[in-house]
PABARO-561891 format. One record per residue (C-alpha): x, y, z. Coordinates in steps of 0.25 Angstrom, whole numbers, plus 2048, in hexadecimal, padded with zeros to 3 digits. Example, Ala and Ser with C-alpha at 12.3 -4.5 7.8 and 13.67 -1.06 7.14 Angstrom:
REM residues 2
831|7EE|81F
837|7FC|81D
REM end
This chain:
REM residues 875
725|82F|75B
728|832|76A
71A|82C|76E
71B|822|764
728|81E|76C
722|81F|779
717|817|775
71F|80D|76F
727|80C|77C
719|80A|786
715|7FF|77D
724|7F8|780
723|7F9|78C
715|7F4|78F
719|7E9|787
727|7E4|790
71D|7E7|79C
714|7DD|796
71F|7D3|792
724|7D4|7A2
716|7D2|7A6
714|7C5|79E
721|7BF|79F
722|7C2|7AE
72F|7C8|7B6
73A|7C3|7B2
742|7B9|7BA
74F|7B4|7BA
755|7A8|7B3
760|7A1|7B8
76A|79E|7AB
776|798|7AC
779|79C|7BC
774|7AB|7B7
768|7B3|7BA
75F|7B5|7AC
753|7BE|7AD
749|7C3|79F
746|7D2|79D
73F|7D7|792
744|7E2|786
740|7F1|788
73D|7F3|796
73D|7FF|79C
748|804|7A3
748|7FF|7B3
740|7F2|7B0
740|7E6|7B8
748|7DD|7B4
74D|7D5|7C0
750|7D3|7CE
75F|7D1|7D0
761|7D3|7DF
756|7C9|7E3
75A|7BE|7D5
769|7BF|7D9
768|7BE|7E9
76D|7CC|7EB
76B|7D6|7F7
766|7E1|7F0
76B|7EC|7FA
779|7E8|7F7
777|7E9|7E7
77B|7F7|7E7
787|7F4|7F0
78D|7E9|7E9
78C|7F1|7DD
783|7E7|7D7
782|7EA|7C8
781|7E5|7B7
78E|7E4|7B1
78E|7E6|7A2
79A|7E8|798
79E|7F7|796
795|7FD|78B
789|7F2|78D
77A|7F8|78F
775|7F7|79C
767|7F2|79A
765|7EB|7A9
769|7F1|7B6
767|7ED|7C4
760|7F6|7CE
76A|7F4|7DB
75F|7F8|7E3
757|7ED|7E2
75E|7E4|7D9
756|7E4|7CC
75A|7E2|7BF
752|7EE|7B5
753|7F3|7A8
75D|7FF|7A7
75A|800|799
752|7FB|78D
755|7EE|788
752|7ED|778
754|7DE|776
757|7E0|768
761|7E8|76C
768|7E0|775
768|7D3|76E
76A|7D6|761
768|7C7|75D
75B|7BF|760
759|7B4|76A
75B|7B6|77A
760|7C4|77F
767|7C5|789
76D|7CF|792
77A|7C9|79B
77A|7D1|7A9
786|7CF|7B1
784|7D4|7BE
78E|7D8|7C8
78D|7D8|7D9
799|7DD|7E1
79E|7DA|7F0
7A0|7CE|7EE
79F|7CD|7DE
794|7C6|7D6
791|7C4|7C9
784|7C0|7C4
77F|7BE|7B4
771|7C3|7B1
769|7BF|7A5
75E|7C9|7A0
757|7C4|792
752|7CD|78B
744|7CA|787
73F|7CF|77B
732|7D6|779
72A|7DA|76C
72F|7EA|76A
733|7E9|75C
72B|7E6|750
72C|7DF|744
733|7E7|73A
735|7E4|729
741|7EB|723
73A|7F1|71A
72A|7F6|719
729|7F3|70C
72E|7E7|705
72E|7E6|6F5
72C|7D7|6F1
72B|7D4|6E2
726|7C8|6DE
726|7C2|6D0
717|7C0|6CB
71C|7B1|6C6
71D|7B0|6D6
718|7A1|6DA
70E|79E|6E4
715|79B|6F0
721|7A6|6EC
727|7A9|6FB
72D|7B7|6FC
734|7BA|70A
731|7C6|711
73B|7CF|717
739|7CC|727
736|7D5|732
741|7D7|73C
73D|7D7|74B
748|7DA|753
73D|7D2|75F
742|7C3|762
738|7B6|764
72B|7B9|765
72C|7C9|763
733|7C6|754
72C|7C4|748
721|7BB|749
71B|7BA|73C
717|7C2|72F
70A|7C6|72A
705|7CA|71A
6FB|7D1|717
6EF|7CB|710
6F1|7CD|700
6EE|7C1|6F5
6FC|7BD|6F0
705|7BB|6FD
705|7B3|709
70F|7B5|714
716|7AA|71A
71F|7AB|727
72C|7A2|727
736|7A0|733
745|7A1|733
74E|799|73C
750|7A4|746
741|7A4|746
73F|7B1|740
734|7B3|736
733|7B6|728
726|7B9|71F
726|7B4|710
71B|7B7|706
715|7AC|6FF
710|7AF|6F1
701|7A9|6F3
6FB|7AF|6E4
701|7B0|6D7
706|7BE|6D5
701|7C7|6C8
70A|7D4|6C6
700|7D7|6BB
6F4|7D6|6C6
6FC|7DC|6D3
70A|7E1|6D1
70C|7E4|6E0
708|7DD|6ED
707|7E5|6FA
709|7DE|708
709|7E1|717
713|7D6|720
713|7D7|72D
71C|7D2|738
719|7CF|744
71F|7C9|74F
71A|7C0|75C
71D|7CC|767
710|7D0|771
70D|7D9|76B
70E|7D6|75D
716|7DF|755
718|7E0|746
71D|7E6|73B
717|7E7|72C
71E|7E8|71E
719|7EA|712
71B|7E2|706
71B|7E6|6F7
71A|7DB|6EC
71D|7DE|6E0
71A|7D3|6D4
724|7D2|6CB
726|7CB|6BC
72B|7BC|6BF
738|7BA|6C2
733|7AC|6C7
741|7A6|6CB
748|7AA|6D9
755|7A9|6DE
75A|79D|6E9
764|79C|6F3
76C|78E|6F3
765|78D|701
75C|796|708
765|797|716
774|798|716
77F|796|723
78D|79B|723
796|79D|72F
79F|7AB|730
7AA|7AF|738
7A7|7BB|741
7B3|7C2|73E
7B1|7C1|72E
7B6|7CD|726
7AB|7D4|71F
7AA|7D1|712
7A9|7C1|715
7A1|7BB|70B
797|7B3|713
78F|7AA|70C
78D|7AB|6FC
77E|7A9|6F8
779|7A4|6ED
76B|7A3|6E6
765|7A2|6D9
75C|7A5|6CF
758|79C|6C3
753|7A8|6BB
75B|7B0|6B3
75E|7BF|6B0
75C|7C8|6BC
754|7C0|6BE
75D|7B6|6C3
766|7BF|6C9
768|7BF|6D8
769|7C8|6E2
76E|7C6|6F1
769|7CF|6FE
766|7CF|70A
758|7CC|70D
74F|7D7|711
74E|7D3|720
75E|7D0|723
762|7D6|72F
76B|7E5|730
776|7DD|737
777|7D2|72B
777|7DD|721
781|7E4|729
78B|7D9|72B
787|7D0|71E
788|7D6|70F
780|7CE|702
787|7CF|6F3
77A|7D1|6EB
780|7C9|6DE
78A|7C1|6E5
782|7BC|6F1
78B|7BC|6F9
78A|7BE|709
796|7C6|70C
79A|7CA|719
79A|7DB|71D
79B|7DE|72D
7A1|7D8|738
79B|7CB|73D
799|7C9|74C
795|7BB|752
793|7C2|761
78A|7C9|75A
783|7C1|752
787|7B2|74E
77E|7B0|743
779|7BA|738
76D|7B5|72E
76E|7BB|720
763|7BB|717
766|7BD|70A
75D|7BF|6FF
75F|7BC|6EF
755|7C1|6E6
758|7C2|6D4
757|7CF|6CC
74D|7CA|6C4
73E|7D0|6C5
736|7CE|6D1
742|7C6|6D7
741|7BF|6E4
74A|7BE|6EF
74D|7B1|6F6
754|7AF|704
75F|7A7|70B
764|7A9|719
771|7A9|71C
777|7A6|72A
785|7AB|72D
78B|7A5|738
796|7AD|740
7A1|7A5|746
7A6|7AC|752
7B4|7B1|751
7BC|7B4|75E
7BC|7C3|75C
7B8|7C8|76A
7C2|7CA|774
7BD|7C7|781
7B7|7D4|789
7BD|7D5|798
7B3|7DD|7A2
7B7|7E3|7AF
7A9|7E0|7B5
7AD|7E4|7C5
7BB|7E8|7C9
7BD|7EB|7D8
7CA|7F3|7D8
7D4|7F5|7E0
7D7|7E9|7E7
7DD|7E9|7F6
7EA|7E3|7F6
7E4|7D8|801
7DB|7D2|7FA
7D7|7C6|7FB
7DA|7BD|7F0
7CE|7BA|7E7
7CA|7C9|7E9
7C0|7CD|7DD
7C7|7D7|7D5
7BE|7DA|7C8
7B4|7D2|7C2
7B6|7D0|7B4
7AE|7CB|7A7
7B2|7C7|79B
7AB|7C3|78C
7AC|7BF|77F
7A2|7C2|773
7A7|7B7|76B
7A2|7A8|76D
7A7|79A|770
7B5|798|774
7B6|7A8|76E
7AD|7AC|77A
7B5|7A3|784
7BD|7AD|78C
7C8|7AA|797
7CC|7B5|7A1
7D9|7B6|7A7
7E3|7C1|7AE
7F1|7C3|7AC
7FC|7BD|7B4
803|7C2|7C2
7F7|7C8|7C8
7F0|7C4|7D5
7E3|7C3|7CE
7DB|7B8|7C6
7CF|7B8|7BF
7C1|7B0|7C5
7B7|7AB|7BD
7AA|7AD|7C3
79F|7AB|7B6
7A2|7AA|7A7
7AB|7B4|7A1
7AB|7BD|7AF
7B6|7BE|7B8
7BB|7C0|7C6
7C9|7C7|7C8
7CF|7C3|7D5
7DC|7C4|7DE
7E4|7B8|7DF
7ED|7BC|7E9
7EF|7C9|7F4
7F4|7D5|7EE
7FF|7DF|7F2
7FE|7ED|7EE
80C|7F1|7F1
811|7E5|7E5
807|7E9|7DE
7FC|7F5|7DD
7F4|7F2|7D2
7F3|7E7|7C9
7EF|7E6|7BA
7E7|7D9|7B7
7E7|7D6|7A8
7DC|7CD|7A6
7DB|7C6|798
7CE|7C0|792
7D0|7B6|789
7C7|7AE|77F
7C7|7A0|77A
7C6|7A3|76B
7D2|7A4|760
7D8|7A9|761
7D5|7AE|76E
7D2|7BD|771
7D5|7C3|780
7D4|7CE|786
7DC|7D6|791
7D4|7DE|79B
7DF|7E7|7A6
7D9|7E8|7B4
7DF|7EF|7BF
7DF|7EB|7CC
7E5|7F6|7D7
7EA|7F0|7E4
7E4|7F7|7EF
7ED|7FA|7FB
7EC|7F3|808
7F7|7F7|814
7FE|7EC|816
80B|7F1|815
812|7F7|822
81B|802|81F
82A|7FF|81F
836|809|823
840|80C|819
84B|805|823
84B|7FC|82E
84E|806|839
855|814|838
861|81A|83F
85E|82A|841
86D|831|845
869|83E|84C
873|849|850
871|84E|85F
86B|85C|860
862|85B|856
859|865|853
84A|862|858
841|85F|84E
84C|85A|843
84B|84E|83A
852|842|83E
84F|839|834
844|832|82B
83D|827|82A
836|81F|81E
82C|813|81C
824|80E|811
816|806|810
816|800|803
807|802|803
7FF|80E|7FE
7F8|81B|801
7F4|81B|80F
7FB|80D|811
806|814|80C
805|81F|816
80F|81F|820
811|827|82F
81C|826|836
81D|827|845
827|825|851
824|819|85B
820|81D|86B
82C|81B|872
837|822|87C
844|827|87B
84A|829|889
83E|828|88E
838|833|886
82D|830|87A
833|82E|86D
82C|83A|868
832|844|870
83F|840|867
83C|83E|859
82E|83F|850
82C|83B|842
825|842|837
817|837|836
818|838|825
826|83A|822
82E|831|82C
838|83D|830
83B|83D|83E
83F|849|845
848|84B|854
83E|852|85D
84A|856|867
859|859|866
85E|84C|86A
86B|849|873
874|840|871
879|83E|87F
86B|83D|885
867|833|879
870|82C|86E
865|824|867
858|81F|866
84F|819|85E
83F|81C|85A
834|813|853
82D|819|846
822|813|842
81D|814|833
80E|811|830
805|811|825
7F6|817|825
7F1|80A|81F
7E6|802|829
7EB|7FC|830
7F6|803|830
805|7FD|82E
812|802|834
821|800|836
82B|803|841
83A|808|83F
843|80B|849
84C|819|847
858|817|851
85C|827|852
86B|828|857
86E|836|85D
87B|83A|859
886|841|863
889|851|861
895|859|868
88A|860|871
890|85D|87E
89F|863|883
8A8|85A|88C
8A4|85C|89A
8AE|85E|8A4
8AD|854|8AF
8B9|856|8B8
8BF|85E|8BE
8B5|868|8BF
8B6|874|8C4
8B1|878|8D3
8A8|882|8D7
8A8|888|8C9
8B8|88A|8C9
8C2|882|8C3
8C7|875|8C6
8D3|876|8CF
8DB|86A|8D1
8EA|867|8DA
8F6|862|8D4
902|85F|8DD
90F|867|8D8
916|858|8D9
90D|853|8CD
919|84F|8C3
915|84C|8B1
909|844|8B0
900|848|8BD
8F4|845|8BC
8EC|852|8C0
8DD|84D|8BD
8D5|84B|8B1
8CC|853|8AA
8BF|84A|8A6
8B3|84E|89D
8A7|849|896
89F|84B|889
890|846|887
893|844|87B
898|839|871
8A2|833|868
8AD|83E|864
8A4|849|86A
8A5|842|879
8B5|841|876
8BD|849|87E
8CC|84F|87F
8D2|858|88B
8D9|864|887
8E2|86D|890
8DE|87C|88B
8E4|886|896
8EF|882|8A1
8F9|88B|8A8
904|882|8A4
901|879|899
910|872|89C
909|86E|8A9
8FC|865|8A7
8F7|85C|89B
8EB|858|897
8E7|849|892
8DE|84D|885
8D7|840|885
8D6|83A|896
8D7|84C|89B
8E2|846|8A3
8E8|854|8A9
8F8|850|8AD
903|858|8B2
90F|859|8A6
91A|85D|8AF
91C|860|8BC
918|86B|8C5
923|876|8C4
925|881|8D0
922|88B|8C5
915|885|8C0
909|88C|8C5
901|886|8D3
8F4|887|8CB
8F3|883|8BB
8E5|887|8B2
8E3|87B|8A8
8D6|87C|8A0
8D2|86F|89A
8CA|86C|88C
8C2|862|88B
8BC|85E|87C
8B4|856|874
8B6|84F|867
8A9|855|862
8A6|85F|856
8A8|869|858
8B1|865|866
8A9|86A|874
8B3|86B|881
8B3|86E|88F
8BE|874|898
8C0|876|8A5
8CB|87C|8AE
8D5|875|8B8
8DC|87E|8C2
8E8|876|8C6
8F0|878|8D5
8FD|873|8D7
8FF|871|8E5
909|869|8EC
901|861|8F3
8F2|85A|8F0
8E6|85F|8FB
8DA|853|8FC
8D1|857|8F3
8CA|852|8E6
8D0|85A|8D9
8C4|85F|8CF
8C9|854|8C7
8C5|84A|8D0
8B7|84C|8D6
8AA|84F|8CE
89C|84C|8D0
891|84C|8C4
883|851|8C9
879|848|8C8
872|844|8BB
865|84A|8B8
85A|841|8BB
857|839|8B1
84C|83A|8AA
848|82B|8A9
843|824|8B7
84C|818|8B3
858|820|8B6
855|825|8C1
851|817|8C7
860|813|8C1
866|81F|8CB
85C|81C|8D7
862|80D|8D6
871|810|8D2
872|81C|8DE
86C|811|8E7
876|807|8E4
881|811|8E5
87E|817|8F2
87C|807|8F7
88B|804|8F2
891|812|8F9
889|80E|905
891|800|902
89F|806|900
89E|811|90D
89B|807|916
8A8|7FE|911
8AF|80A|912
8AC|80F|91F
8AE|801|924
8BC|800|91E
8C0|810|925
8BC|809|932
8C5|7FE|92F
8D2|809|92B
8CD|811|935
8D3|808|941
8E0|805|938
8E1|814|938
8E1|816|946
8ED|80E|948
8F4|815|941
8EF|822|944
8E7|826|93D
8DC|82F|93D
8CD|829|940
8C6|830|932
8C2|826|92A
8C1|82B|91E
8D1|830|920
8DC|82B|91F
8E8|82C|928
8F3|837|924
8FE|830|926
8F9|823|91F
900|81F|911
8FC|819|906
901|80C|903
907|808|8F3
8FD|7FF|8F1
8F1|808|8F5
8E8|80D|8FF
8E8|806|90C
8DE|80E|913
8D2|817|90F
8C7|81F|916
8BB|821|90B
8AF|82A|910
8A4|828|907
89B|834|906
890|82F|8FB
888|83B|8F7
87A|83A|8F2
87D|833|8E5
887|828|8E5
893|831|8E6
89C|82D|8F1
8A7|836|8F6
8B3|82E|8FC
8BF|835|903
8CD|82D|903
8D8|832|90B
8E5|82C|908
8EF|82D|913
8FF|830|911
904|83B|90C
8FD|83E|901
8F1|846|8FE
8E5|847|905
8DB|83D|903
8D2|83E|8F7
8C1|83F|8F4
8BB|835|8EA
8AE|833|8E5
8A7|824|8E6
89B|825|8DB
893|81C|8D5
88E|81E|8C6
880|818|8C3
886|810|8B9
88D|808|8C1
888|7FB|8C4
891|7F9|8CE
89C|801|8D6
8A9|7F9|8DA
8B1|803|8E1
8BE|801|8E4
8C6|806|8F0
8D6|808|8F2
8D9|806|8E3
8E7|802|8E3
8EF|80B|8D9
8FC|80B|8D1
909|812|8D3
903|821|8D2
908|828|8C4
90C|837|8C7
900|83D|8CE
8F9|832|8D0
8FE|82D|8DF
8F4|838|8E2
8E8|832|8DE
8DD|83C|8DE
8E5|847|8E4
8DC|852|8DC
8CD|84E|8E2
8C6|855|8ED
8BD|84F|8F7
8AE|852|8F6
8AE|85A|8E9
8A4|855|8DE
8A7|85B|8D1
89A|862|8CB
894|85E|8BC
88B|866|8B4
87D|85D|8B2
87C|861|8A5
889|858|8A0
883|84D|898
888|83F|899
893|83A|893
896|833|886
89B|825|88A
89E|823|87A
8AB|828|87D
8B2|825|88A
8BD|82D|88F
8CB|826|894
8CB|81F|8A1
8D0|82C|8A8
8C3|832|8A5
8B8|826|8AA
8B7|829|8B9
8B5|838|8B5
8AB|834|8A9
8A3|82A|8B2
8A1|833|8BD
89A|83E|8B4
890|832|8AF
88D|82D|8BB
87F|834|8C1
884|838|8CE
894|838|8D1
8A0|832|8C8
8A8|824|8CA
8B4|82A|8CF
8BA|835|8D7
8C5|83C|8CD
8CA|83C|8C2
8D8|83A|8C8
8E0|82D|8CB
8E1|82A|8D9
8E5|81D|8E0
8DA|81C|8E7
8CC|81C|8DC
8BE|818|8E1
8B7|814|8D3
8AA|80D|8CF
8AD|801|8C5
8A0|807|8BD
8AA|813|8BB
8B6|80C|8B8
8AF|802|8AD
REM end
């Protein structure tokens, strides 16, 4: 059997090979804007079939690149493929015509071929040419025909027919009887053109003489090579039974539903027979040579003839079923007669349309273009007519619509652009309907993800921040934390957060703060001060890791807040040469002398930099008091004989902080009868010189400032000296002693003021100036003040001889407490004062000369009728 096979399958194939040979390679036909090319039945796998790359205008090294292939439904035999190396269209697997087309006439096979980048769609044609691989076969081998001996000449008796699954040529040709004396074969034609043999009685049958008749047909159809198939025949003669039955007509039509319930009577038949008896009874049957498929879907009542309906129709499959039905009577050596039936199936919309996703090309970037191919769709309908007619649509609200590119296939394209962040993904309902009715649709889902694109800059969670940081803060502490978000995704998402270059008094900004680059927390990289620096502000950046990459700025304005971490300094009196301060007050002094004032600053501010006086040791607490707020010290009675010559007062000074710091120094008061001329502690006090600043600015600032003081000195010496030369010749009438810079002894001081004064300006290096008045007549010896400049005085208006008002207790003596030449000595490490809070007027002079770089504003503490004051000071 297995050679016999092989055999079988040499000779096939030498028969396509010569079927190729004489009908030559095939070559395309245009059909309807399509490409149509003929390739035989049973070739072998990787046959020629044809040349795609070169017919279609293709580059064929870019096939396998733009994914160029055949698109068939899901399920469907691939019997053609496409070589992508050189564009040609083979045989992938066998091709059985009679398989494929079950129905005869053209076979075709529908190629719909797809190219990507850009998409193309091409329809390919391939008939399916039939060749001659199937013989002529009878149902039966042996067919038993009885004819009556009172058979007349001429009696026609069908054959049953060969079945030759071939089509055209390669189906049954014709028949062939072998010779014998009684029966002539003649060969009829149908109106499919299918044959069909009846035997022609030629000679009076004789049962008595011959009761049987044996016969060879032969069927043979036109293929190259011939093939054939044989049957035998077996006549029986029979006792007459002369009379056979009729059909009212030999050929019937009847039009069906396809959606008939089984059990639908058809068509009723009818024939008759004039005898009688059985032998006028009649019997209906298929006839021998009725396909399987009508004898599957059709059923014959024998006594009733009636053509009833017994499987489900299908007019996709078949539109039109022939019945031959045959009716023979029950009489001896009856005969059959035949009548075809045609049934006609009328198509019934009972197919839904079929939605095929042919391409998709998913995700999608959210900036793409509008008309961006998203899938390529195709859509069919079995049915026929308006039943096949199908319209495609998709649903409402969504950036995409539907192209029609050929008939029943579709493009799905972006209308508009798309934005992730609305929305991320989209499902497009996409509905086929047809144009039967009632109309059948059907809804396919597709799935469109939006692919993200960086487009969205991140944004802070606030417009800008205000960070509040305790002084002294520990190094390395979390100050605050700042948050952004990119409504974008993954690495677009992504956000690092970093500080902008920049300086902070002069230093980077990173010497002060950092920030954690993935959380946003932002840490104090030093203790900060408030009295060096009460706020500033940095520049965080935000930026995603999409590309390009995206970013946002925010400013963090970071305010240091003030700590009780500096005491109250001491700024006069201060004690000399490491003792205490010692000051003189006259045993005259009555209630309300005023002795000096105790003056002190604090760097810091608010409440922490506001500051009372406190009187905490005294050797008589009767004697002295204390002004809590201005540290006014004033006599409270007058000096009795039994009052000590020298009193200890210890004086408090605090702040207002939490917990409170303080100061205190000691005052060791002398009670003499008469005032010497020299400078109380009280009264003269020098600050050292700042440290140089660190910025050059300031430093140009003190170059400039210390030029144009030591210009104004120079300015106010010369005046002065030409004013002593001018008193000096006034004196000498009188007198008086040459000096200048003295004043005569026995000279008085007029109510109104000062007439005369000799000034000896002594400018150190700085802009400090030493100026020495000696006021004649009676009363104490002259007194030493300062002349300073502060650098922040734009200018200096000094004012000589300031007339005063009636003196108040202690206060005729102006001054009485200062000594000449002595410069009260600061510590450098006092920070500067707090001007947040201002002490009383009593307090400026003193507060002013501890600010200025080199010297202070005024001489003493004291009132005195003679003040030299800068207006920079006073304001």
């Amino acid at each position: 059997m297995g050679a016999r096979a092989g055999a079988g399958r040499g000779q096939l194939f030498l028969r396509s090979l010569l079927f190729l040979l004489l009908a030559g390679p095939p070559a395309p036909r245009p059909a309807g804007g399509q490409l149509r090319y003929a390739v035989p039945e049973e070739l072998e796998h990787g046959a020629f079939v044809a040349n795609l790359g070169e017919d279609l205008g293709l580059d064929v090294s870019s096939l396998s690149a733009r994914r160029f292939r055949i698109v068939s439904r899901a399920g469907a035999r691939q019997h053609l493929e496409v070589n992508l190396e050189n564009g040609i269209l083979f045989v992938n697997e066998r091709i059985d015509r009679e398989e494929v087309c079950e129905a005869g006439g053209t076979c075709l096979l529908h190629l719909q071929l797809l190219i990507e980048s850009p998409l193309e769609l091409y329809r390919v044609e391939v008939e399916v040419l039939d060749i001659n691989d199937h013989a002529p076969t009878f149902p039966w081998q042996e067919y038993v025909l009885e004819v009556a001996e009172s058979a007349v000449l001429g009696a026609r008796f069908p054959l049953e027919s060969a079945q030759d699954p071939d089509v055209g040529t390669n189906s049954v040709h014709t028949y062939r009887l072998s010779s014998n004396g009684f029966f002539s074969l003649e060969v009829q034609t149908r109106s499919d053109a299918s044959k069909f043999a009846e035997l022609v009685l030629e000679r009076a049958l004789d049962r008595e003489q011959q009761r049987v008749h044996r016969l060879l047909l032969t069927a043979l159809d036109g293929g190259v090579p011939e093939r054939s198939g044989t049957a035998h025949i077996l006549v029986t003669v029979l006792d007459a039974n002369d009379n056979v039955p009729a059909f009212d007509q030999p050929s019937y039509g009847v039009s069906l539903p396809e959606d008939a319930p089984a059990g639908t009577l058809v068509i009723q038949l009818n024939a008759t027979d004039p005898d009688e008896g059985t032998n006028g009874e009649i019997e209906y049957s298929f006839s021998g040579h009725a396909p399987p498929r009508v004898r599957e879907l059709f059923h014959v009542e024998p006594r009733s003839g009636q053509v009833l309906l017994k499987g489900p129709l299908d007019y996709e499959r078949a539109s039109v079923h022939e019945l031959y039905v045959q009716a023979k009577d029950r009489g001896p050596s009856a005969v059959a007669v035949h009548c075809r039936v045609l049934v006609h199936l009328l198509d019934v919309n009972d197919n839904a349309p079929e939605v095929t996703l042919t391409s998709v090309s998913t995700p999608v970037l959210e900036d793409a273009p509008p008309g961006t191919v998203i899938a390529v769709i195709s859509v069919l309908d079995r049915d026929s007519g308006d039943n096949g007619r199908v319209s495609c649509e998709v649903g409402p609200d969504v950036p995409f619509e539907l192209r029609s590119s050929f008939r029943n296939y579709y493009t799905l394209v972006t209308t508009q652009a798309l934005d992730r962040e609305v929305v991320p993904e989209y499902n497009v309902s996409i509905t086929a309907r047809d144009m039967g009715s009632p109309a059948l649709l059907t809804r396919s889902t597709l799935t469109v993800p939006v692919s993200d694109v960086n487009d969205n800059a991140p944004r802070f969670l606030q417009p800008s921040y205000s960070v509040y940081v305790m002084e002294n803060n520990a190094p390395g502490a979390s100050i605050c934390s700042v948050s952004a978000l990119d409504p974008d995704c993954q690495q677009n998402a992504y956000l690092s957060y970093s500080i902008a270059d920049g300086h902070i008094h002069g230093m980077p900004v990173g010497t002060y703060v950092s920030i954690n680059s993935d959380s946003g927390h932002m840490y104090a990289l030093r203790s900060l001060d408030y009295e060096q620096i009460r706020n500033f502000q940095i520049q965080v950046q935000a930026q995603d890791a999409g590309f390009p990459p995206l970013s946002a700025n925010v400013t963090v304005h970071i305010f240091v807040l003030d700590q009780n971490d500096n005491a109250p300094v001491i700024v006069s009196p201060l004690p000399r040469n490491g003792s205490v301060a010692t000051e003189l007050v006259p045993r005259s002094a009555g209630p309300g002398y005023l002795v000096g004032t105790v003056s002190a600053v604090d760097a810091d501010a608010g409440l922490n930099s506001r500051l009372s006086y406190q009187l905490l040791q005294a050797t008589d607490f009767t004697l002295f008091s204390l002004a809590p707020d201005t540290g006014e010290l004033r006599t409270l009675r007058s000096f009795l004989e039994q009052d000590a010559t020298r009193q200890r007062l210890v004086v408090q000074v605090r702040d207002g902080g939490q917990p409170a710091l303080s100061a205190t120094v000691s005052l060791l008061l002398s009670v003499v009868e008469t005032m010497p001329q020299t400078l109380s502690d009280f009264s003269e006090f020098s600050l050292p010189p700042e440290t140089s600043s660190s910025s050059p600015l300031t430093l140009y600032l003190l170059v400039s400032l210390g030029s144009i003081s030591f210009t104004f000195l120079l300015a106010i010496l010369i005046l002065t000296a030409i004013r002593c030369h001018g008193e000096r010749h006034s004196r000498q009438s009188d007198g008086c002693s040459p000096p200048c810079c003295h004043c005569c002894p026995g000279s008085r001081l007029s109510p109104d003021g000062l007439k005369t004064s000799n000034l000896t300006a002594q400018p150190p290096a700085g802009t400090t100036a030493t100026t020495r008045l000696d006021v004649p007549g009676g009363g104490p010896p002259g007194y030493c003040y300062k002349v300073c400049l502060g650098p922040e005085s734009a200018q200096s208006d000094f004012m000589f001889l300031k007339p005063c008002s009636p003196p108040r207790n202690n206060e005729k003596d102006p001054g009485k407490w200062s000594q000449a030449g002595q410069h009260l000595q600061v510590s450098k490490q006092i920070k500067q004062p707090n001007t947040d809070w201002l002490p009383p007027s009593t307090q400026r002079p003193a507060l002013k000369r501890y600010q200025s770089q080199h010297c202070g504003t005024r001489g003493s503490g004291w009132k005195g009728d003679v003040e030299v004051v800068s207006n920079a000071a006073l304001n």
